[in-house]
N, CA, C and O of each residue as an XYZ file, in Angstrom:
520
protein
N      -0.511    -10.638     13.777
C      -1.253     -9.870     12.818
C      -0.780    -10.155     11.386
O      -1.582    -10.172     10.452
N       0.793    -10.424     11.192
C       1.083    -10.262     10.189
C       0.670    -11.662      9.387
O       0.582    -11.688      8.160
N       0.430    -12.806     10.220
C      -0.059    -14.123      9.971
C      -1.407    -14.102      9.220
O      -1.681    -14.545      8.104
N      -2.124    -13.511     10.066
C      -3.744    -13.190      9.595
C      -3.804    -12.694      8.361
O      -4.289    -13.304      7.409
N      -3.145    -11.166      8.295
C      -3.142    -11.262      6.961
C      -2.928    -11.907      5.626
O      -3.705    -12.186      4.713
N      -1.189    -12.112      5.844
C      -0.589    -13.104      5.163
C      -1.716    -13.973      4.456
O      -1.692    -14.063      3.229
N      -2.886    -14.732      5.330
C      -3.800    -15.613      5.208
C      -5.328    -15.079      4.391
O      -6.026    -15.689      3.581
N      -5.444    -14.082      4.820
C      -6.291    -13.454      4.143
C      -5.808    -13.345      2.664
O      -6.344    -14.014      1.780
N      -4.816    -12.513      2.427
C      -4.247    -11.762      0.705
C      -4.329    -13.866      0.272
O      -5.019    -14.340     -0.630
N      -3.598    -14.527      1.046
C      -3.089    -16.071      0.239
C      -5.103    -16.461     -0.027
O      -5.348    -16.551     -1.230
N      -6.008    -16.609      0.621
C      -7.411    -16.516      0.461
C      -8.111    -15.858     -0.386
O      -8.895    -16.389     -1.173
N      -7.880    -14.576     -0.297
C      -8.353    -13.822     -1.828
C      -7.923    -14.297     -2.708
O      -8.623    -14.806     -3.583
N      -6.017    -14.257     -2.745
C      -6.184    -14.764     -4.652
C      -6.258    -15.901     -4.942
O      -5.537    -16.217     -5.888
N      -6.832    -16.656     -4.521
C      -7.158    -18.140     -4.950
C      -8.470    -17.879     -6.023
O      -8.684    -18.148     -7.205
N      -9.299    -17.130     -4.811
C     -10.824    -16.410     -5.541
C     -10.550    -15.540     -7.156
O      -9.867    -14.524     -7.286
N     -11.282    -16.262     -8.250
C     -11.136    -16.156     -9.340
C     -11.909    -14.856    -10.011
O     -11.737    -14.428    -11.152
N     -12.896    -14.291     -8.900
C     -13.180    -12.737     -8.656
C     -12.104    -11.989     -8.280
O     -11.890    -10.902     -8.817
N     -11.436    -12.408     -7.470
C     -10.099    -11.495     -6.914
C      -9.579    -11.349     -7.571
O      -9.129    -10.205     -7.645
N      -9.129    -12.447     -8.736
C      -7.817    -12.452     -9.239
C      -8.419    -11.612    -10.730
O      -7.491    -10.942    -11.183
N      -9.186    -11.529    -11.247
C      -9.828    -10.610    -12.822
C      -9.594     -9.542    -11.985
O      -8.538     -8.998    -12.309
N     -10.209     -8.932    -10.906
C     -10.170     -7.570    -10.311
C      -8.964     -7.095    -10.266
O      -8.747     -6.013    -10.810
N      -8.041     -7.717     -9.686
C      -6.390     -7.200    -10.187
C      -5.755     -6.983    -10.979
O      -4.848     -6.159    -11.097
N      -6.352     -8.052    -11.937
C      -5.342     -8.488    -13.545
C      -6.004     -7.454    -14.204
O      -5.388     -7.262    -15.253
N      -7.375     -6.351    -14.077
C      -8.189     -5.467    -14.936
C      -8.309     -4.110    -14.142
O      -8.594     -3.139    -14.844
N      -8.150     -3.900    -12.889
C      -7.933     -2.493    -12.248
C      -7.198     -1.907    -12.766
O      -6.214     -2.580    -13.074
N      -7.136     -0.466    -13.177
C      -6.185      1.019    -13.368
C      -5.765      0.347    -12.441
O      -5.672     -0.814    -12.840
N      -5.379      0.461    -11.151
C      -4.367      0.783    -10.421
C      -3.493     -0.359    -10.859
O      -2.382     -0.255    -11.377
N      -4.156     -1.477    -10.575
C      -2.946     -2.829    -10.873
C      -2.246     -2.966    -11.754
O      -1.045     -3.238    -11.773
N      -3.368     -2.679    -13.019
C      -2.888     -3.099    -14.242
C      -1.479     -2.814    -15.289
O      -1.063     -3.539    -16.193
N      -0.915     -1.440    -14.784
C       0.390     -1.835    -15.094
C       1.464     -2.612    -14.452
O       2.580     -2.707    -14.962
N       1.166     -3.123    -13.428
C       2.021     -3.478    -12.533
C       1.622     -5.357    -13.587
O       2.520     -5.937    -14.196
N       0.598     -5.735    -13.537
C       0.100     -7.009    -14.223
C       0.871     -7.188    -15.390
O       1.576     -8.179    -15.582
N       0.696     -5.855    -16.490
C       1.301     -6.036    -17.830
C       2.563     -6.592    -17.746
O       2.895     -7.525    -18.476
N       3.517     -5.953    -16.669
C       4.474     -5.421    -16.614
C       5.536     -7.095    -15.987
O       6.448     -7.707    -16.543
N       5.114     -7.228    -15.179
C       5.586     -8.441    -14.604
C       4.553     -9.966    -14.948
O       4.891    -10.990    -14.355
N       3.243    -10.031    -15.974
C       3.151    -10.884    -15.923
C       2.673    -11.810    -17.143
O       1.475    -11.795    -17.425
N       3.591    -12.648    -17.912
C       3.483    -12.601    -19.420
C       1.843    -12.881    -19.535
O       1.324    -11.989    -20.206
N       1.121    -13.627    -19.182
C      -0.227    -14.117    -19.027
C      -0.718    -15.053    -18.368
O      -0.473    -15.205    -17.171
N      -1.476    -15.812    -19.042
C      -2.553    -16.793    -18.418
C      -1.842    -17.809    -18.788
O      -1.656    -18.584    -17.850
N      -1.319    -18.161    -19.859
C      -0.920    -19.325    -20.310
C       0.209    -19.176    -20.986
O       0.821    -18.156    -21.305
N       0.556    -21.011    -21.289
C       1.472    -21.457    -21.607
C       2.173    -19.880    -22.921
O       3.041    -19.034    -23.137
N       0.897    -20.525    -23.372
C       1.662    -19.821    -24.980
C       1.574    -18.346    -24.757
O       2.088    -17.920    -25.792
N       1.267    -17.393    -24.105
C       1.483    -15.936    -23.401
C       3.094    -15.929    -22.748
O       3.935    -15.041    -22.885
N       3.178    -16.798    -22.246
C       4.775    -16.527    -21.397
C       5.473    -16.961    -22.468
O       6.381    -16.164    -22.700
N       5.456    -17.963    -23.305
C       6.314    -18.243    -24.268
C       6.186    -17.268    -25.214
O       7.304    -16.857    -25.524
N       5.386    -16.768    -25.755
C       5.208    -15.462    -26.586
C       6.065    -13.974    -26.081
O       6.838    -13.269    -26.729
N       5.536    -13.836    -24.563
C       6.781    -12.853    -24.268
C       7.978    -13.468    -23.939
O       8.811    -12.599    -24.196
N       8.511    -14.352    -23.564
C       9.906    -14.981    -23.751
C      10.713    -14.796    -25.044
O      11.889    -14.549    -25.311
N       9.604    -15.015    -25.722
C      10.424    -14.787    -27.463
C      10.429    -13.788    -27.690
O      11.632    -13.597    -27.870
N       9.927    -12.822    -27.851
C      10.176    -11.442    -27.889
C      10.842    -10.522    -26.631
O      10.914     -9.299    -26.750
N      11.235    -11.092    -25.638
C      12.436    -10.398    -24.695
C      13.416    -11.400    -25.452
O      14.143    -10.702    -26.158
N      13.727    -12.701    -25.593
C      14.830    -12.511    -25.107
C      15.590    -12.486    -26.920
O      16.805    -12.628    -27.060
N      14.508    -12.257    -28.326
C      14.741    -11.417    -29.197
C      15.403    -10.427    -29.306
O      16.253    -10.159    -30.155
N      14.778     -9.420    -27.837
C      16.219     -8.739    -27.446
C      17.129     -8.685    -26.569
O      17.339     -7.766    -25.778
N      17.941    -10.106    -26.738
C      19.188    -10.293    -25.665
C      18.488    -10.059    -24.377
O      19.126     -9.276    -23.672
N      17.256    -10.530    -23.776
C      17.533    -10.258    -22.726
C      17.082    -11.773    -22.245
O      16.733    -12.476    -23.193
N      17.031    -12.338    -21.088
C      17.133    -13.519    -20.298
C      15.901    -13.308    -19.550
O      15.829    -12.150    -19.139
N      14.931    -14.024    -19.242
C      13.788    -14.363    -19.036
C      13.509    -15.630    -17.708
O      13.701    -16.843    -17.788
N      12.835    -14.558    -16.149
C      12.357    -16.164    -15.650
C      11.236    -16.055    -15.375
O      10.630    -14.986    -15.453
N      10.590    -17.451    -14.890
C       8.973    -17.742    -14.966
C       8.858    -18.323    -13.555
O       9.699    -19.062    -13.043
N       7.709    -17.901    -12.978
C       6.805    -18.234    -11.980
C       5.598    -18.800    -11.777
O       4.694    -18.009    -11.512
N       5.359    -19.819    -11.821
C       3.814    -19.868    -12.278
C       3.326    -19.862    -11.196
O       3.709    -20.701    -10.380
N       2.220    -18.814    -10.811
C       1.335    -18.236    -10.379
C       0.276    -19.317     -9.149
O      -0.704    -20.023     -9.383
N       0.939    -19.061     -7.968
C      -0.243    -19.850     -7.653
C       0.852    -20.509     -6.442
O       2.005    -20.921     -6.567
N      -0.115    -20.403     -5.143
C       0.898    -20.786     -4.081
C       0.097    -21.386     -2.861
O      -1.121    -21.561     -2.912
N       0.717    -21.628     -1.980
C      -0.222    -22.872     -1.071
C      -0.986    -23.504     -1.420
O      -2.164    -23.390     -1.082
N      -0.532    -24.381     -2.222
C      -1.760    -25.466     -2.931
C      -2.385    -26.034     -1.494
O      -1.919    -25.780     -0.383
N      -3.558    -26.870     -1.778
C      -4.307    -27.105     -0.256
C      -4.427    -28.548     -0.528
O      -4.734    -29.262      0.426
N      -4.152    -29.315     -2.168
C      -3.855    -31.001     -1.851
C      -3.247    -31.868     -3.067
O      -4.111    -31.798     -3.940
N      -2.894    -32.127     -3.225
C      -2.033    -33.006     -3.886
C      -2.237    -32.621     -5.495
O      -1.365    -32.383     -6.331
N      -3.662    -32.642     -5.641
C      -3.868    -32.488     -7.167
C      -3.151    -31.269     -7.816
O      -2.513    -31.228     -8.869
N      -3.382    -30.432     -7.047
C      -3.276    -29.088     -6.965
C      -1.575    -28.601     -7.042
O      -1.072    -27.792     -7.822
N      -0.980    -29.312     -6.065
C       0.741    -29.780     -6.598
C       1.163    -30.101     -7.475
O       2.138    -29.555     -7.991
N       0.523    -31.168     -7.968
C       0.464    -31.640     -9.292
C       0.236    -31.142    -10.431
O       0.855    -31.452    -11.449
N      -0.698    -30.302    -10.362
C      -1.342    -29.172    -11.419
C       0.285    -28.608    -11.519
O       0.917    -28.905    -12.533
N       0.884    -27.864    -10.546
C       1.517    -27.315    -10.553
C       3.075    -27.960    -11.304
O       3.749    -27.728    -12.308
N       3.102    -28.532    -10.569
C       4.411    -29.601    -11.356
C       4.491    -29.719    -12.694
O       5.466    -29.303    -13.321
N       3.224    -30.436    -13.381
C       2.773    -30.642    -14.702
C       2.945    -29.149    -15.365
O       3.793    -29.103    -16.256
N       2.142    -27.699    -15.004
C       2.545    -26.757    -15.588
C       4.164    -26.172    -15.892
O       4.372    -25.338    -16.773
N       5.082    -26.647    -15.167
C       6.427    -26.356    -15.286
C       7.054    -26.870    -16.203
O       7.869    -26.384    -16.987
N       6.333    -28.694    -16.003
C       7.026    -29.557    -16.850
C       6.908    -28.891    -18.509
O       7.796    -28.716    -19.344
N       5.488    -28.630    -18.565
C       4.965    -28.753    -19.695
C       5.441    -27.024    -20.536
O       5.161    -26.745    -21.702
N       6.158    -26.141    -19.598
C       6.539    -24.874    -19.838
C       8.142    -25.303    -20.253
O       8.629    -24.709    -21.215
N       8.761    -26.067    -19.722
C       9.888    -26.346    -19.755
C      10.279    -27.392    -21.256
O      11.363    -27.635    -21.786
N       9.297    -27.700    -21.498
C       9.046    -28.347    -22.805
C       8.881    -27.185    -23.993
O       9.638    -27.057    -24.955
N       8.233    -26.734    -23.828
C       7.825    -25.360    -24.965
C       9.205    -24.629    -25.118
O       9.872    -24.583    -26.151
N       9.491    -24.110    -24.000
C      10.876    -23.248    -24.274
C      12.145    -24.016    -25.191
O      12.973    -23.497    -25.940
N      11.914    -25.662    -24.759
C      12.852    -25.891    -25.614
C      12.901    -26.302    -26.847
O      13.894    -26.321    -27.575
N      11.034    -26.879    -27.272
C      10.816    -26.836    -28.747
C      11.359    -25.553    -29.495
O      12.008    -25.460    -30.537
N      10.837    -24.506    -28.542
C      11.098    -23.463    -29.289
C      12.132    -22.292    -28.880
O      11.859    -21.093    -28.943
N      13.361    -22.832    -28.452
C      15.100    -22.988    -28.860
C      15.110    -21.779    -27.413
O      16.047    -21.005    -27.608
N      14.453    -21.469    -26.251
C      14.350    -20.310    -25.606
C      14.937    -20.966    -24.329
O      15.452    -20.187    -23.526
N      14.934    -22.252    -24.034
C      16.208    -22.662    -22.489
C      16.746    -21.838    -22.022
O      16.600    -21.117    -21.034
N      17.864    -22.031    -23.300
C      19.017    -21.364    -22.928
C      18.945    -19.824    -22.246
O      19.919    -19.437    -21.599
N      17.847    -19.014    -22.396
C      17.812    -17.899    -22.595
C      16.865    -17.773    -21.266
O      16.578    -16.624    -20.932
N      16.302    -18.962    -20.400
C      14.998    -18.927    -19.302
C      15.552    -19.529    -18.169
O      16.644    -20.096    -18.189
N      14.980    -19.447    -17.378
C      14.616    -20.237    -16.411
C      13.596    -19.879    -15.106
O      13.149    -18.801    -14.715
N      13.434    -21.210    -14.624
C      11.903    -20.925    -13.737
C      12.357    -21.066    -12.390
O      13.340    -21.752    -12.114
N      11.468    -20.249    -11.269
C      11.675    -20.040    -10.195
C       9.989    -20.774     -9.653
O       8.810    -20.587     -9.953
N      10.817    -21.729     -8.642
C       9.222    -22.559     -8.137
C       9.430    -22.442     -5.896
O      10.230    -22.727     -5.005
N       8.388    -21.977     -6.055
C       8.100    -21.544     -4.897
C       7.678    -22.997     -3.725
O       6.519    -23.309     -4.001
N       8.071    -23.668     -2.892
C       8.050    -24.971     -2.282
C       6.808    -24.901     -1.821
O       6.522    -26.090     -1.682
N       5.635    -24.114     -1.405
C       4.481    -23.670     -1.164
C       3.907    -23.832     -2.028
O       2.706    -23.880     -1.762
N       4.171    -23.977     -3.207
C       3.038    -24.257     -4.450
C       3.394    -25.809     -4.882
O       2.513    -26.322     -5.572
N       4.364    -26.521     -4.637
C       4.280    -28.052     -5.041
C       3.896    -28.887     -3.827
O       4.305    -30.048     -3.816
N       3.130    -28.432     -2.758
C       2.872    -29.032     -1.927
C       3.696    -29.435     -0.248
O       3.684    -30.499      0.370
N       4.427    -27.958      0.140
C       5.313    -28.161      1.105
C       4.702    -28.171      2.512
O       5.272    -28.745      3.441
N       3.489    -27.504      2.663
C       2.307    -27.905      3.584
C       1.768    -28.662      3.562
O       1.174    -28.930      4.606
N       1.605    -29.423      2.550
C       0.988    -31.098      2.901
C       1.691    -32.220      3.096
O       1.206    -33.178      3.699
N       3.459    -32.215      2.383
C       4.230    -33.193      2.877
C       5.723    -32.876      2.521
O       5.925    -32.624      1.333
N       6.578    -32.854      3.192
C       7.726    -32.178      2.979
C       8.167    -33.359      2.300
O       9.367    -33.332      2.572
N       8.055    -33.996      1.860
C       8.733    -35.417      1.379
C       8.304    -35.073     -0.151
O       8.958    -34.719     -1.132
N       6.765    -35.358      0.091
C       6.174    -34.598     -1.083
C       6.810    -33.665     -2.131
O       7.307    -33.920     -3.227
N       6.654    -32.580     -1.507
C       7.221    -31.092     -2.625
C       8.489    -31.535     -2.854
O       8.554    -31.817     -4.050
N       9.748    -31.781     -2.198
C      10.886    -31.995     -2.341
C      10.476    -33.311     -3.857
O      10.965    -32.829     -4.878
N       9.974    -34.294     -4.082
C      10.094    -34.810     -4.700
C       9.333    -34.522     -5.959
O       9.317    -35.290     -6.921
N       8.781    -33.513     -5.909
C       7.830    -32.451     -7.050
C       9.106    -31.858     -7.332
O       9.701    -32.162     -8.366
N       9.650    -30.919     -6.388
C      10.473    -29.965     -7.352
C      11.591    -30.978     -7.449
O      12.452    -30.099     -7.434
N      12.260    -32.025     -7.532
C      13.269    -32.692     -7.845
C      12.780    -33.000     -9.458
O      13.521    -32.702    -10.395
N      11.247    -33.724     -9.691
C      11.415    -33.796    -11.196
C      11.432    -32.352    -12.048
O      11.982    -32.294    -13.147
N      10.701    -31.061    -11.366
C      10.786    -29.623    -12.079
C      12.702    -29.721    -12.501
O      13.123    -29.588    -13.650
N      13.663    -29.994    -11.189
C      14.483    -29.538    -11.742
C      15.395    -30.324    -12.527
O      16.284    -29.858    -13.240
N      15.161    -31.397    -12.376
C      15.835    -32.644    -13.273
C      15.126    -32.342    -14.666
O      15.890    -32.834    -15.497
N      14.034    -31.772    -15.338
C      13.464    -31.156    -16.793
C      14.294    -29.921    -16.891
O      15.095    -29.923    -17.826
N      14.278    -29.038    -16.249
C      14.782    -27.598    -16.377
C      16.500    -27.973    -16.887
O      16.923    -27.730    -18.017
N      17.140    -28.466    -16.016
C      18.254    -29.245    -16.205
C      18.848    -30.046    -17.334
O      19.976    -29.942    -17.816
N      17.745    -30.970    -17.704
C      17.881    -31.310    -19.777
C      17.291    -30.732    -20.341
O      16.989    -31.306    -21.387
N      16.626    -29.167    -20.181
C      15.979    -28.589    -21.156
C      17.084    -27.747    -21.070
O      17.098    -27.089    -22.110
N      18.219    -27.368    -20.199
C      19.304    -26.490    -20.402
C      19.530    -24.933    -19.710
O      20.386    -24.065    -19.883
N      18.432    -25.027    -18.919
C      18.221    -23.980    -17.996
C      18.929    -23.934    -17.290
O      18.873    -23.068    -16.416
């Protein structure tokens, strides 16, 4: 049972109806504010700079899990890279770091695969000083 579901909730939020309905419900929506800087690049870097403005330390997730094929890994990879770049134009490394889920760089389509996705995430995170 707990599989089925599991499969269902991972099915809904892919659906880009599902996912506005959460990010804009009363019920959700503080829970959204609260844990999720935004949509984009420059939203998480925007609240990064203003937490960790105040001393506090900051990590990132980007959103989005069982990719279903390669591109889609990739998408994912590229968004880290390209997050991991921003933080350090704009001096916030030191102060971040990102948490990447092996299900979102492609660990269901090739274990060889993701392992070699998140090897370049963490070899960037790593000279960006994270």
């Amino acid at each position: 049972m707990r599989v089925v579901l599991r499969s269902l909730i991972l099915a809904a939020s892919g659906h880009p109806a599902v996912r506005w309905l959460v990010a804009t419900a009363p019920v959700s929506r503080y829970v959204v504010d609260r844990f999720v800087a935004g949509v984009s690049t420059e939203h998480a870097v925007a609240a990064a700079t203003a937490l960790v403005a105040n001393n506090l330390s900051v990590t990132f997730d980007y959103l989005g899990e069982s990719v279903v094929d390669e591109a889609g890994a990739e998408a994912t990879v590229r968004a880290y890279l390209d997050l991991l770049a921003r933080l350090t134009d704009e001096g916030l490394a030191g102060s971040a770091e990102v948490s990447v889920k092996l299900s979102a760089v492609g660990q269901q389509l090739d274990e060889q695969l993701s392992l070699a996705h998140v090897s370049r995430i963490c070899a960037a995170a790593h000279q960006a000083g994270t």
